[in-house]
C-alpha positions in Angstrom: -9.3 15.2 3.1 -10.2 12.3 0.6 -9.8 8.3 2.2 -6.7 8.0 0.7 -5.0 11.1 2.2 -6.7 10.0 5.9 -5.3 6.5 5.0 -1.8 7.9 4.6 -1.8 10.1 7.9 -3.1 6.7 9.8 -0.2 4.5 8.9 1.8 6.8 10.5 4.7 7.5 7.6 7.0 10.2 9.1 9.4 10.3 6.1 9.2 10.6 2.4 12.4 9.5 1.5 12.1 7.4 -1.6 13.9 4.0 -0.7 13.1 0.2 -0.6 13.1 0.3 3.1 10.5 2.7 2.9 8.2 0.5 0.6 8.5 -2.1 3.5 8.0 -0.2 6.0 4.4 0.8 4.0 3.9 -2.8 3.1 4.2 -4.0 6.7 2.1 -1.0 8.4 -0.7 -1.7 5.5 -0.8 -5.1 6.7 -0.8 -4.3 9.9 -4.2 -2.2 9.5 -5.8 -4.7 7.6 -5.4 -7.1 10.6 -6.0 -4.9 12.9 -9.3 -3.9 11.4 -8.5 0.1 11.0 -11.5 2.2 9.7 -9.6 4.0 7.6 -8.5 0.8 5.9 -11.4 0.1 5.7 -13.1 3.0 4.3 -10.1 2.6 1.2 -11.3 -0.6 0.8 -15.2 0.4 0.4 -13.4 3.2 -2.2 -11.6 0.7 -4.1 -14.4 -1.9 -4.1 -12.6 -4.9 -2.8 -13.8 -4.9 0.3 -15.2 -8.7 -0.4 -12.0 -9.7 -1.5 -9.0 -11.6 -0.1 -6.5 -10.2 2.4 -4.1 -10.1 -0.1 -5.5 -8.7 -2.8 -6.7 -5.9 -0.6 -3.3 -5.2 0.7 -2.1 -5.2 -2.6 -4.8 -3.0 -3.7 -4.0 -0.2 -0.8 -0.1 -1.0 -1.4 -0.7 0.2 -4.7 -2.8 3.2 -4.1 -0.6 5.0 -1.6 2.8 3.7 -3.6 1.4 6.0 -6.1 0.2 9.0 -3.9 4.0 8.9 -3.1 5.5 9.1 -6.2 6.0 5.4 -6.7 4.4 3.1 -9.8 3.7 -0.3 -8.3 2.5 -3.1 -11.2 1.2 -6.3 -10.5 3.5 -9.4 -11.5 3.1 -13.2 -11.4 1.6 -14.6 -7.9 1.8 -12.2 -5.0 4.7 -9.6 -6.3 4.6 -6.0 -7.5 7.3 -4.5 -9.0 7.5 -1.4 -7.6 9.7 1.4 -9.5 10.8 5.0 -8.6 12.7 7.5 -10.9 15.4 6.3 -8.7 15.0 2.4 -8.4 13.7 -0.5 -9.5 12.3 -3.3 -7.0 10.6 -6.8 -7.0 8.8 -7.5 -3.9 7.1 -10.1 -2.9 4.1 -9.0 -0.7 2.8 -10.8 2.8 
């Protein structure tokens, strides 16, 4: 398995139901690896080179990458917010 994929099985996401209370469920568990140091977290941030950056842009950098492994786009907007779309809904969030 790539980083990504071993990311994904880490954070523990049982369902793949598309919803927003999905996307913050994945927000809060990917910030909850990042404080808790996780290797596998890690190793995604070695991947996406932003391993020297701040704590929220590598959150929003992994928030990104496994928004779109599921099925989700995910686009950066003004300050701290992504707007996070699925064929089914449209969302603003405002990350951590």
């Amino acid at each position: 398995m790539n980083p990504l994929e071993n990311y994904l099985l880490s954070l523990q996401i049982n369902t793949y139901k598309t919803s927003i209370y999905q996307v913050i469920e994945i927000q809060t568990r990917i910030w909850q690896s990042l404080q808790s140091g996780s290797s596998y977290a890690l190793a995604m941030l070695e991947v996406l080179e932003v391993v020297n950056h701040s704590k929220q842009q590598q959150h929003q950098a992994l928030l990104k990458q496994v928004l779109q492994l599921l099925g989700y786009s995910a686009q950066s907007q003004v300050g701290n917010n992504l707007l996070i779309a699925h064929k089914r809904f449209s969302h603003s969030l405002e990350l951590l």
